[in-house]
Backbone bond lengths (Angstrom), bond angles and torsions (degrees), N, CA, C in turn:
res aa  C-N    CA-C-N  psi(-1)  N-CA   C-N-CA  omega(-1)  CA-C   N-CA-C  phi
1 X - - - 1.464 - - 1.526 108.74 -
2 X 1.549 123.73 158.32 1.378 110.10 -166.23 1.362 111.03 -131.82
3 X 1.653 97.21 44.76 1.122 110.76 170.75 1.074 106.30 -136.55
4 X 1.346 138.20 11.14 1.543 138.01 168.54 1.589 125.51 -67.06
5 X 1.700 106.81 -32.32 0.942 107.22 170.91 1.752 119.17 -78.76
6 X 1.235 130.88 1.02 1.186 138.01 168.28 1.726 121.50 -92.81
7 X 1.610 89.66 -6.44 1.978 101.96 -176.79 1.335 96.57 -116.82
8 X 1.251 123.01 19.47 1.568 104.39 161.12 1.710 120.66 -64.31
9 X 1.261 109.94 -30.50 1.607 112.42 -169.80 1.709 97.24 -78.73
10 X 1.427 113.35 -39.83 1.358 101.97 -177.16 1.582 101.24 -70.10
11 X 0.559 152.29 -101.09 1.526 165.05 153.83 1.514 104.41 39.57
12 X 1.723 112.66 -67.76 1.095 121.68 158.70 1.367 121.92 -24.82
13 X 1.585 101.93 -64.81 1.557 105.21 -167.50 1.374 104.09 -71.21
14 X 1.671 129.25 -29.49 1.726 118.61 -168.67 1.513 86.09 -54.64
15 X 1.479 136.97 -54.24 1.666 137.59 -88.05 1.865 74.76 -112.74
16 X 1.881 122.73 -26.22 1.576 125.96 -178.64 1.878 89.41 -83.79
17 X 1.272 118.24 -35.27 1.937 85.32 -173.00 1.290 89.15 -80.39
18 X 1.015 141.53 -90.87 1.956 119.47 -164.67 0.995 107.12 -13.04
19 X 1.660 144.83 -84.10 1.389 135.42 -142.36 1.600 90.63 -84.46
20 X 1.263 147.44 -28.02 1.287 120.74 -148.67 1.807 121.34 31.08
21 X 1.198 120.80 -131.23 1.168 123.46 175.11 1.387 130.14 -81.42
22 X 1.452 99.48 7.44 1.667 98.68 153.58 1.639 102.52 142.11
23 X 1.271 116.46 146.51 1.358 126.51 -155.16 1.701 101.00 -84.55
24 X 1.186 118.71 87.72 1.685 132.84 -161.77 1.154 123.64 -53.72
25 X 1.818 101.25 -39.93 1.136 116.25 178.75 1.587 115.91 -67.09
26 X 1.597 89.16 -63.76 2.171 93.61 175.72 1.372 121.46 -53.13
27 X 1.742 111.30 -32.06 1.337 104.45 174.03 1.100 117.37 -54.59
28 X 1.440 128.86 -33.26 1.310 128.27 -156.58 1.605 114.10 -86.95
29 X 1.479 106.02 -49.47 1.557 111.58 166.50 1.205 125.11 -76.97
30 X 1.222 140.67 -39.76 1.248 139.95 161.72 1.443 130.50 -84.58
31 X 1.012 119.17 123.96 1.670 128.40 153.08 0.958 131.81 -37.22
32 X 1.562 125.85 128.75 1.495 122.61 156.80 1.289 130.58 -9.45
33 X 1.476 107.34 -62.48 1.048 134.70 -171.98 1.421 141.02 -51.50
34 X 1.955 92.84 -41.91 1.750 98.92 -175.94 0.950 112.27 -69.86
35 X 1.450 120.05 -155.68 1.307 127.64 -172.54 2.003 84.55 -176.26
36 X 1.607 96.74 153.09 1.533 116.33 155.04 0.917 117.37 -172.35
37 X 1.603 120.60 -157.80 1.278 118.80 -151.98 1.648 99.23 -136.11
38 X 1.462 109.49 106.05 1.839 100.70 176.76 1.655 83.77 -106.78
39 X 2.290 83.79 144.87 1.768 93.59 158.56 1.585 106.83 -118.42
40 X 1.119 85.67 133.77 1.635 103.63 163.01 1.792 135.51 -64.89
41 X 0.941 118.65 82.12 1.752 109.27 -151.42 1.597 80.72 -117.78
42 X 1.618 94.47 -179.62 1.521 119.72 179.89 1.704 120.97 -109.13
43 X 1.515 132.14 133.85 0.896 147.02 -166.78 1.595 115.77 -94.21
44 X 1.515 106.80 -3.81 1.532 100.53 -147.93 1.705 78.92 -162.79
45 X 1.879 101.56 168.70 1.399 98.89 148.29 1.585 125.87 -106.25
46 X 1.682 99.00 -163.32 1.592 83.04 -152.66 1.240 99.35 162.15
47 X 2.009 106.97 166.66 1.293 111.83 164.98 1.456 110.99 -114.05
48 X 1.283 104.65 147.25 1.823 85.73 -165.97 1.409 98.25 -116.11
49 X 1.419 135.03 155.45 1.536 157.48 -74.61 1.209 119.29 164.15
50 X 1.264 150.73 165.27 1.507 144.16 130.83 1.357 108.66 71.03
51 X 1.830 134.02 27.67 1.689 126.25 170.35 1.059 116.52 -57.11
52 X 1.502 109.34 -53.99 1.494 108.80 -172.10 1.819 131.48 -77.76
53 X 1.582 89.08 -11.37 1.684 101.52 177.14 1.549 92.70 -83.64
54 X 1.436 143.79 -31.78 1.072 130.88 -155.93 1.142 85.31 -90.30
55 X 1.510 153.16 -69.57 1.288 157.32 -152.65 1.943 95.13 -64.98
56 X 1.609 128.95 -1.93 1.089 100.36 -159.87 1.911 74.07 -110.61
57 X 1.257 121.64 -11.18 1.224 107.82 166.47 1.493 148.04 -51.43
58 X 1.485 83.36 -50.91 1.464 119.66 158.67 2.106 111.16 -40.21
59 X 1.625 93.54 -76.81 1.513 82.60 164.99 1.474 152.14 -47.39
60 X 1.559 84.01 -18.99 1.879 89.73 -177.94 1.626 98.60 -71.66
61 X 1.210 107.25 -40.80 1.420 108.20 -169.16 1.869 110.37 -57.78
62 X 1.289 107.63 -58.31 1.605 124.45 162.02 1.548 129.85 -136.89
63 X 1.277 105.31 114.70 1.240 117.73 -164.15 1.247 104.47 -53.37
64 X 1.480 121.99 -19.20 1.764 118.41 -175.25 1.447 112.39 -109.85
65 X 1.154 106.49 34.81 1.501 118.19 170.38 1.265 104.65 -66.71
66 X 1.444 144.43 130.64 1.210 135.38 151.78 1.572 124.45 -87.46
67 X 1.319 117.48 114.91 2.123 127.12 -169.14 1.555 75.51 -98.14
68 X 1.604 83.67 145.29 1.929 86.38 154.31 1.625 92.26 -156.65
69 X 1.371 95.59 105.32 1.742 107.29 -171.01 1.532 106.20 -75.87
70 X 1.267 118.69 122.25 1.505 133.54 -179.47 1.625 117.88 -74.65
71 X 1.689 111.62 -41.32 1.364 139.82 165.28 1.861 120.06 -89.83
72 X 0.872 114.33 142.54 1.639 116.67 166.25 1.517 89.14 -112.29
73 X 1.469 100.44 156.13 1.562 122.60 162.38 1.699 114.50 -58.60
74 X 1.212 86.61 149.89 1.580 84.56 -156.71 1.500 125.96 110.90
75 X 1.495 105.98 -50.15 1.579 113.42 176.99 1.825 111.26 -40.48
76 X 1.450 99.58 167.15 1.423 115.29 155.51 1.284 130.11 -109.99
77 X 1.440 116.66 134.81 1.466 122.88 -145.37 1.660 94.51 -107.24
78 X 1.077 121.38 147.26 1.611 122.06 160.65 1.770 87.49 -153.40
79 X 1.775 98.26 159.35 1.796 116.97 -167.31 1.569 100.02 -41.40
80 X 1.244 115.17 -22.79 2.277 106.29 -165.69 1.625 103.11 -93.42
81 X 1.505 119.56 -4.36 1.256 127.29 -171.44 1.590 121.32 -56.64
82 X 1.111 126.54 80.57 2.004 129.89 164.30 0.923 118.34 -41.50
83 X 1.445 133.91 79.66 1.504 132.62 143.75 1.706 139.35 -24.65
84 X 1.026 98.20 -56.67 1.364 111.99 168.99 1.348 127.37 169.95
85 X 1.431 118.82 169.82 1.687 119.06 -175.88 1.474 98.65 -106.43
86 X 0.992 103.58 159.10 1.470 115.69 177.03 1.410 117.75 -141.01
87 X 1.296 122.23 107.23 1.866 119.29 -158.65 1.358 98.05 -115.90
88 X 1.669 126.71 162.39 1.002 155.00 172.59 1.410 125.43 97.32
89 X 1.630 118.46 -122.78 1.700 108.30 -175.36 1.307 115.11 -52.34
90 X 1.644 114.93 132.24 0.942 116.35 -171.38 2.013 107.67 -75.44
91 X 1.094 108.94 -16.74 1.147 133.65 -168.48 1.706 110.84 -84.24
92 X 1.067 112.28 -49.02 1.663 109.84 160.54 1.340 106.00 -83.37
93 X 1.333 136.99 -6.91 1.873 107.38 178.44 1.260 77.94 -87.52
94 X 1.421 141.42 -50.68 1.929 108.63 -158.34 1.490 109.95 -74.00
95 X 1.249 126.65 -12.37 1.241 133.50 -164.02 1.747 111.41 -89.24
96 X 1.532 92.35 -23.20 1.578 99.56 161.47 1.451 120.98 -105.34
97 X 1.106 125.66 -7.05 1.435 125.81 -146.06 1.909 102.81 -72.87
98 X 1.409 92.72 -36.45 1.588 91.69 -174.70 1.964 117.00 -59.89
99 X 1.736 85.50 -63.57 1.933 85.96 162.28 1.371 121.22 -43.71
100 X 1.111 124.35 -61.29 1.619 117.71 169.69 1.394 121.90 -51.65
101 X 1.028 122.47 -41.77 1.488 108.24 171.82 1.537 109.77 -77.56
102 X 1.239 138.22 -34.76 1.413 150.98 -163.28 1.511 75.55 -54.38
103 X 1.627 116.76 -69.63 1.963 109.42 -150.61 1.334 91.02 -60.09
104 X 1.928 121.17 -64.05 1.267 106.44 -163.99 1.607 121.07 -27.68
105 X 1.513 110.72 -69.86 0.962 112.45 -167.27 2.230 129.29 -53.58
106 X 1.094 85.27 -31.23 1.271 100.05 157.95 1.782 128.36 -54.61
107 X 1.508 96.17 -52.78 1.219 96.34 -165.10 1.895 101.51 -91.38
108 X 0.886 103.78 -6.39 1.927 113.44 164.15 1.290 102.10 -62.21
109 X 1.616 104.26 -43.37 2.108 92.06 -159.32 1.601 74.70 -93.68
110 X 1.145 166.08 57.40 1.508 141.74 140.70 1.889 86.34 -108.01
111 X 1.565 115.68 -42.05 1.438 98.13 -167.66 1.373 93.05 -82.27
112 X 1.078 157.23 -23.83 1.633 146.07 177.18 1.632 123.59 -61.25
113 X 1.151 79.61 -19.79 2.050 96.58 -172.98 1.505 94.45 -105.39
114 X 1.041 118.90 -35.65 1.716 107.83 168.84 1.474 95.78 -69.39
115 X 1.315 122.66 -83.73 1.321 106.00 -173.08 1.350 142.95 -25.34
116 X 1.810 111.16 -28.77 1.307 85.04 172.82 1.873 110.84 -94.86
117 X 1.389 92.67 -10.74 2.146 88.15 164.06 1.330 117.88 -51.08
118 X 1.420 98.94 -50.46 1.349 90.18 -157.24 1.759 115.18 -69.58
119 X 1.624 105.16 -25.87 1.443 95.50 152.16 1.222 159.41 -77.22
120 X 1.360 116.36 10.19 1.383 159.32 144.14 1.544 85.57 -51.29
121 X 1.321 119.10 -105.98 1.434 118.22 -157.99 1.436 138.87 -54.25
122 X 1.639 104.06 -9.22 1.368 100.02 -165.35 2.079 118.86 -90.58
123 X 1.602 95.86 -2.75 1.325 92.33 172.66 1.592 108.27 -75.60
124 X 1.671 120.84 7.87 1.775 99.10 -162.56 1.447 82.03 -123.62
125 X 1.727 131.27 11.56 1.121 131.28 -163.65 1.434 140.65 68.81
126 X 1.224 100.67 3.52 1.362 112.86 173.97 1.395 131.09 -67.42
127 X 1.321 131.13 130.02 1.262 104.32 174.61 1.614 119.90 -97.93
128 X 1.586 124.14 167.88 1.166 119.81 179.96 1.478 103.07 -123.96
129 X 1.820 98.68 129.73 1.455 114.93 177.94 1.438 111.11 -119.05
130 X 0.998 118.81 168.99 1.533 144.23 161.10 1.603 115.10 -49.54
131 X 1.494 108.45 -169.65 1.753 130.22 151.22 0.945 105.84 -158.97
132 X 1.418 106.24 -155.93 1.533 130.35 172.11 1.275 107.70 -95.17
133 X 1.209 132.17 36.32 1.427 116.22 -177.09 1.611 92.99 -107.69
134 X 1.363 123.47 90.42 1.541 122.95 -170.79 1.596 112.85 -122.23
135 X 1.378 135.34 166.71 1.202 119.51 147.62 1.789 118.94 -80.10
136 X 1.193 116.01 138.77 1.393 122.43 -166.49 1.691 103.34 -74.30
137 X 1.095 86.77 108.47 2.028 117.63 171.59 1.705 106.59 128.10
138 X 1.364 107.45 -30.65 1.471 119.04 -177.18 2.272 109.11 -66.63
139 X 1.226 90.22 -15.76 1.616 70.12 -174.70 1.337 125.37 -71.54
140 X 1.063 141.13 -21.81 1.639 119.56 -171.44 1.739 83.29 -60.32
141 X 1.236 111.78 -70.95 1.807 137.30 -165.68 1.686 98.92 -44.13
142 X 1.228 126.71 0.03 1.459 130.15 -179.72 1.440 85.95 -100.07
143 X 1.706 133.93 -73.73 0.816 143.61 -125.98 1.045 94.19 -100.40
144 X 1.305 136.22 -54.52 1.589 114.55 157.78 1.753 139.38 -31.11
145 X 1.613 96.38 -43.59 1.104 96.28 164.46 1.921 134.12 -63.86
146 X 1.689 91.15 -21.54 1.507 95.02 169.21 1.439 135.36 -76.06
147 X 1.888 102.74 -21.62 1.456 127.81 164.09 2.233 104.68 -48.34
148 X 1.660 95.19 -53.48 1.494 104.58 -160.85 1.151 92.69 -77.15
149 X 1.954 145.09 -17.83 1.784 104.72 -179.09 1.646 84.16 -101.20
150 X 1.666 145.48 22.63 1.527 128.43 145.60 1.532 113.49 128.04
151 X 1.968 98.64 -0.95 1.390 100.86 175.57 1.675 110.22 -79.10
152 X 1.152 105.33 -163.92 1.420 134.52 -173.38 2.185 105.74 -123.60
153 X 1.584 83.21 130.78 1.528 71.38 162.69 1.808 115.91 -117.05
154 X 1.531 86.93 171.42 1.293 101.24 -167.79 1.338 134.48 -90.72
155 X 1.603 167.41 -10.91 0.656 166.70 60.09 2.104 98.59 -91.71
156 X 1.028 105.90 167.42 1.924 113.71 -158.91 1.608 87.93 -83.17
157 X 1.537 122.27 -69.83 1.438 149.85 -101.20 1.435 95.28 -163.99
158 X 1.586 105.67 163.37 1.617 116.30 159.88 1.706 111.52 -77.00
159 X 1.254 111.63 -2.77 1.644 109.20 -169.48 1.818 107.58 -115.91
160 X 1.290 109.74 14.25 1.524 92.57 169.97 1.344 111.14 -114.51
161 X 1.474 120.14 -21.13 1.555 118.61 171.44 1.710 96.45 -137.02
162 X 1.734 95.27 163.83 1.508 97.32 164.64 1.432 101.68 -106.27
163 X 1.488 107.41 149.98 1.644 139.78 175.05 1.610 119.81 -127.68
164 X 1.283 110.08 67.53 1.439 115.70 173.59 1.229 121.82 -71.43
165 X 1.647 118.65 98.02 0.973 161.12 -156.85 1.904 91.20 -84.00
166 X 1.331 113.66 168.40 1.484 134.18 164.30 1.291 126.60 -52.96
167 X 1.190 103.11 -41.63 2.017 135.05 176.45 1.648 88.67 -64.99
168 X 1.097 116.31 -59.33 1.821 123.11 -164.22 1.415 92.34 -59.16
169 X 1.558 132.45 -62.75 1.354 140.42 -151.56 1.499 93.92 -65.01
170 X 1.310 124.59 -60.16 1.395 123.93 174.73 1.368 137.91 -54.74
171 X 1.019 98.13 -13.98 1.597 119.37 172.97 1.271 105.75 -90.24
172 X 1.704 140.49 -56.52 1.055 166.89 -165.01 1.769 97.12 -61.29
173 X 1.149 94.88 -44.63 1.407 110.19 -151.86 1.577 141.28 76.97
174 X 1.081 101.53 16.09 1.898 118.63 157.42 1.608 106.47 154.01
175 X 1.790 93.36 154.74 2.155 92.09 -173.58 2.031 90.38 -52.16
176 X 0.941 153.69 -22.83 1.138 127.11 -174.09 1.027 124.90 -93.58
177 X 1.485 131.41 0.94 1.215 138.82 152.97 1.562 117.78 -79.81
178 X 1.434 106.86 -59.15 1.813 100.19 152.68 1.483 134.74 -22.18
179 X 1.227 93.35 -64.95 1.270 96.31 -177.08 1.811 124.24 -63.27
180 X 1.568 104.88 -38.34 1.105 114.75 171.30 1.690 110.09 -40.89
181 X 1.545 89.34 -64.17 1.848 95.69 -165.81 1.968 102.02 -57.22
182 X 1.357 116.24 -29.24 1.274 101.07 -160.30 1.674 111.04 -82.53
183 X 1.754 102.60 -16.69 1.240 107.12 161.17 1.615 129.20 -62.04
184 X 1.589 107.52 -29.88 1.079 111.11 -164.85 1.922 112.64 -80.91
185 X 1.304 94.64 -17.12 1.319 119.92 -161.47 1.898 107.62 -113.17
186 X 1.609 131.99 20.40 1.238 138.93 -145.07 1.352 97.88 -161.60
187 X 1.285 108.23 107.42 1.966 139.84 -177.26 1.828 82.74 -54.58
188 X 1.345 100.20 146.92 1.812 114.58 162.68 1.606 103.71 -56.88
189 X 0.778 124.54 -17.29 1.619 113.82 174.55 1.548 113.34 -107.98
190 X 0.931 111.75 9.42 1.938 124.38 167.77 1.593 124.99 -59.81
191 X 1.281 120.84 53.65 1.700 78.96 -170.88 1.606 153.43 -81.35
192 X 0.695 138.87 148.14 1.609 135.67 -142.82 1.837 105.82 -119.57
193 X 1.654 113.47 130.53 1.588 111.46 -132.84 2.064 68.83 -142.96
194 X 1.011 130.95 165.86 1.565 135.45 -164.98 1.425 108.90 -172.25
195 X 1.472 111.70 109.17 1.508 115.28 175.80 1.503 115.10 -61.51
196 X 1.606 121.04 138.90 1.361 102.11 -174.19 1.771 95.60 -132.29
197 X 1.234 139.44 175.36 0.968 130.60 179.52 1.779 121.18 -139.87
198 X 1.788 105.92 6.27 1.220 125.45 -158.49 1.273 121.99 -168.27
199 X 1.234 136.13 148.81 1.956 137.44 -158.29 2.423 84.16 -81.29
200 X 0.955 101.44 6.22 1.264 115.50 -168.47 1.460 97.26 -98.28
201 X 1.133 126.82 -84.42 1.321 122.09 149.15 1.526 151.86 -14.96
202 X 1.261 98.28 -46.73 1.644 129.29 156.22 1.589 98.55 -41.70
203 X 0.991 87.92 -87.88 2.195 103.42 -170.23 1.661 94.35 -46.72
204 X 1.127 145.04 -37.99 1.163 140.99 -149.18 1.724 101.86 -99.45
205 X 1.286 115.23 -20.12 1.530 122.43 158.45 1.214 119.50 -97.24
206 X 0.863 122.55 -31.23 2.211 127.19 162.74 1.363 99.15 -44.69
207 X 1.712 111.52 -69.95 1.319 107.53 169.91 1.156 154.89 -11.53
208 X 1.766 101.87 -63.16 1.423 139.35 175.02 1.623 114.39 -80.84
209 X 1.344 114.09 -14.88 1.599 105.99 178.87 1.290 124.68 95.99
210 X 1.684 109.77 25.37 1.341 107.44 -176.71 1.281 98.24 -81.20
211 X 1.520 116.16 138.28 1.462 144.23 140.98 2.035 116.37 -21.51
212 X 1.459 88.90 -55.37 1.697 94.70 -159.50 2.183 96.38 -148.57
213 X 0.865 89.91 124.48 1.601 106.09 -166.79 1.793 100.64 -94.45
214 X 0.901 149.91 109.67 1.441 152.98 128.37 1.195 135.46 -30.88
215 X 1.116 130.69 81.02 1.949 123.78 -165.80 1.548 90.14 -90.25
216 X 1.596 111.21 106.20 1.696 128.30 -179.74 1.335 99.12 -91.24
217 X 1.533 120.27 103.04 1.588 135.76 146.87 1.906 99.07 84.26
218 X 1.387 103.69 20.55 1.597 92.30 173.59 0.657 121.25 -78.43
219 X 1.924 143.87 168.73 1.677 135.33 -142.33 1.919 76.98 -117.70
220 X 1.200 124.03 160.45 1.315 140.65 -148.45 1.876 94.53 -84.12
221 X 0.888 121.40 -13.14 1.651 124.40 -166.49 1.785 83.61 -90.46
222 X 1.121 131.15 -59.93 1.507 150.46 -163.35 1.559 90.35 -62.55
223 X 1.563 126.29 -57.92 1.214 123.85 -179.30 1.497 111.92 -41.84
224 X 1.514 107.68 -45.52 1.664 107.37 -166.14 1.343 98.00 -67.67
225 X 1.625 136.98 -78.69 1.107 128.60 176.33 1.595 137.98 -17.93
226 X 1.466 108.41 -23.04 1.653 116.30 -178.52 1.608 82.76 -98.39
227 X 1.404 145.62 -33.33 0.917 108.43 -166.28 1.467 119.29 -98.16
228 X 1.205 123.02 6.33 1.292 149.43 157.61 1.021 114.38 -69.32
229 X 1.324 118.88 -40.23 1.792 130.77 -176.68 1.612 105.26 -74.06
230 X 1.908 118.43 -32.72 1.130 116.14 -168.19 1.282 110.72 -76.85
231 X 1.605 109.42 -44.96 1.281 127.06 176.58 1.585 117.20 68.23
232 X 1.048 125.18 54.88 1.147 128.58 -159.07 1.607 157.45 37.02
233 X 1.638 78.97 33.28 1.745 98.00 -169.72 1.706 108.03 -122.02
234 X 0.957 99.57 36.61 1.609 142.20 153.72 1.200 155.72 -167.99
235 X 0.981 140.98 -172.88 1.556 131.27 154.47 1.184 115.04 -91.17
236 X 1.412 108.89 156.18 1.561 106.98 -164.10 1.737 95.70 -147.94
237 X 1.780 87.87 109.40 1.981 95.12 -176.76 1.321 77.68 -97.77
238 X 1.572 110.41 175.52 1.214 151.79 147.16 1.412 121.31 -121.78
239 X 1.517 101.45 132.15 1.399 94.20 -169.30 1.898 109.21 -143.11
240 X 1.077 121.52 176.05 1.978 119.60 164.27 1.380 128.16 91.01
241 X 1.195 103.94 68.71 1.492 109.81 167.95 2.095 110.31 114.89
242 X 1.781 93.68 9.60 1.690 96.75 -164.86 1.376 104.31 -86.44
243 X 1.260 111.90 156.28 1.951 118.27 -157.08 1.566 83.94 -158.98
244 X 1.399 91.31 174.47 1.807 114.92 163.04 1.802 128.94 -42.70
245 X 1.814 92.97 -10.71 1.350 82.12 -162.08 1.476 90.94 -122.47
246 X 1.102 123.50 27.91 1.778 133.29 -164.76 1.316 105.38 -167.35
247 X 1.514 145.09 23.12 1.143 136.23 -163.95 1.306 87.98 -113.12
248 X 1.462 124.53 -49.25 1.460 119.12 -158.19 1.684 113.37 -60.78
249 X 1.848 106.20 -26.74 1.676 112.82 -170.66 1.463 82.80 -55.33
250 X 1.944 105.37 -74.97 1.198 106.42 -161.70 1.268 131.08 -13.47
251 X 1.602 98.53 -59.67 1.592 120.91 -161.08 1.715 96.62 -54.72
252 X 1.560 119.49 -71.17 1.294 114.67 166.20 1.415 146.15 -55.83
253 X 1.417 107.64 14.10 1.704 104.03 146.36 0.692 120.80 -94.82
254 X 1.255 144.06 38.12 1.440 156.20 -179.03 1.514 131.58 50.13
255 X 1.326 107.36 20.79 1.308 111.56 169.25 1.729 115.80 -49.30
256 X 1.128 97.71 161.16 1.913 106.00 175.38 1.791 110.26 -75.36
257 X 1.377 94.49 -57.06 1.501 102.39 -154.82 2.021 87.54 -124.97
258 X 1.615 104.99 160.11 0.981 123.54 -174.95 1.833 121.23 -137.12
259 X 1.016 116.56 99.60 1.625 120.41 -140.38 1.818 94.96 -107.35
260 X 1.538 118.12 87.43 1.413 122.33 172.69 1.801 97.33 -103.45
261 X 1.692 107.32 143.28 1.125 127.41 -153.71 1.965 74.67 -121.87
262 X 0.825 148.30 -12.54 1.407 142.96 177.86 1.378 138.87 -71.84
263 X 1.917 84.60 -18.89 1.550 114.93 164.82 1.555 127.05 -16.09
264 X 1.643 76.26 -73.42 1.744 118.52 178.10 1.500 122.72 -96.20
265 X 1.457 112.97 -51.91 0.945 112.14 -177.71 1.819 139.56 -55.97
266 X 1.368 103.43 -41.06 1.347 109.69 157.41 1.607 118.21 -132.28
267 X 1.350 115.31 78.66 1.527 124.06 -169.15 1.678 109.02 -82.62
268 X 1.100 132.32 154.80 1.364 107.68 171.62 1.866 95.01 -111.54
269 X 1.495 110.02 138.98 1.801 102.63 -158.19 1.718 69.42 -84.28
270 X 1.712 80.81 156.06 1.795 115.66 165.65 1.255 98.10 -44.49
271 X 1.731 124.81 163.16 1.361 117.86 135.92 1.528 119.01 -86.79
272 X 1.181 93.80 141.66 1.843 103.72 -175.65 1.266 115.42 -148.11
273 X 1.457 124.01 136.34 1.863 111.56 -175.50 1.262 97.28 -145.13
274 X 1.012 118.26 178.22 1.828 153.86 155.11 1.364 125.39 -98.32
275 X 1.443 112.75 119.10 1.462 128.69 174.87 1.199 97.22 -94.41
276 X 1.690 121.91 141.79 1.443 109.84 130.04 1.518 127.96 -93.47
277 X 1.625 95.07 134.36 1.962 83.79 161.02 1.476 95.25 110.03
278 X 1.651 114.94 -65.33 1.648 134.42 173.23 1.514 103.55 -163.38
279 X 1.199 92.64 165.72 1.290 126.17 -165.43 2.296 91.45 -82.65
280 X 1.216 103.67 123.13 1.589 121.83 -179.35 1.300 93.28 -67.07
């Protein structure tokens, strides 16, 4: 993954609040010395996520840990599913086992819950992306995980696209003042995306030059009309409050893109554990 080498410091730091000054319990029962063998399997189904961050846990602790991942990300998980082995200090596999499973499992239920959105949407062509609605340190490892169950992500950060939000318009004092300033102030390679809330709105960002149009919390009949109204001289997300039981309208008014914040924000993680020795 090619973002591991940029999560060493986080990783580091999760792997010091768990142990603090030293793992009390393992010190005490186990030896330096041993060594075994925990497997990592699956409890549940699912898409599974996070191999190489969990196996890169393992290493921080001892570089001569031997992982030997059974699954790649991406796979499909059902309760008999083998993740992987994990050999050597007996003292760093328990000393990691919780962080590594904590992300795995996490980042399984962000790609499992994308996965099943995104198959919801993709017969009407829609695609399904992300936001910013993340826990803070978790996003690349959120958003990656939304790449592996088939979504799309959405802009990273506040600094790679602009998203003029309601707060912006009100402050600004209307999408056509927004937009003005963000044009005036936005490199040729910027693109610029405008919350709208009304077929009122719509025309008032066509106008102004938005890039990518936002239909915020409109009922799916309203969706079709703005995107009929846009006619292809933008992009046209939909976004606010869409789930399993409202994705499919969305998806079929023909919007482009489909913007669920539920991804991440309230995922429920897979179940996933560690045996030693064998699997219980």
């Amino acid at each position: 993954m090619d973002m591991i080498f940029g999560l060493d410091a986080q990783l580091a730091s999760w792997l010091k609040e768990d142990i603090g000054s030293g793992d009390i319990t393992t010190n005490a029962i186990v030896g330096p010395e041993r060594t075994t063998t925990g497997i990592i399997h699956a409890k549940d189904t699912g898409v599974l996520a996070g191999v190489e961050v969990a196996e890169h846990v393992f290493r921080l602790l001892d570089a001569d840990i031997e992982f030997t991942a059974k699954l790649q990300d991406g796979a499909a998980l059902d309760k008999t599913s083998v993740i992987a082995e994990v050999k050597g200090s007996a003292r760093a596999i328990l000393t990691g086992e919780r962080l590594a499973l904590n992300l795995l499992q996490h980042m399984s239920g962000v790609a499992t819950r994308t996965h099943k959105l995104a198959a919801i949407a993709a017969p009407y062509g829609a695609v399904l992306v992300d936001t910013r609605k993340t826990t803070p340190g978790l996003r690349l490892l959120d958003k990656y995980a939304v790449k592996v169950g088939g979504g799309k992500n959405h802009r990273l950060g506040l600094y790679d696209a602009m998203l003029i939000k309601d707060n912006h318009i009100q402050v600004a004092g209307g999408i056509r003042q927004a937009l003005d300033l963000a044009h005036a102030y936005a490199g040729h390679m910027t693109k610029i995306e405008i919350e709208v809330e009304d077929l009122a709105g719509v025309k008032e960002a066509l106008a102004g030059g938005a890039d990518v149009i936002m239909l915020d919390n409109m009922a799916p009949e309203k969706m079709a009309e703005a995107v009929k109204l846009i006619d292809h001289r933008a992009v046209v997300e939909a976004s606010g409050g869409i789930d399993e039981t409202t994705l499919a309208a969305a998806a079929q008014s023909g919007v482009d893109v489909i913007s669920v914040g539920a991804l991440t924000h309230s995922v429920k993680a897979l179940d996933i554990s560690m045996d030693i020795g064998h699997i219980k």
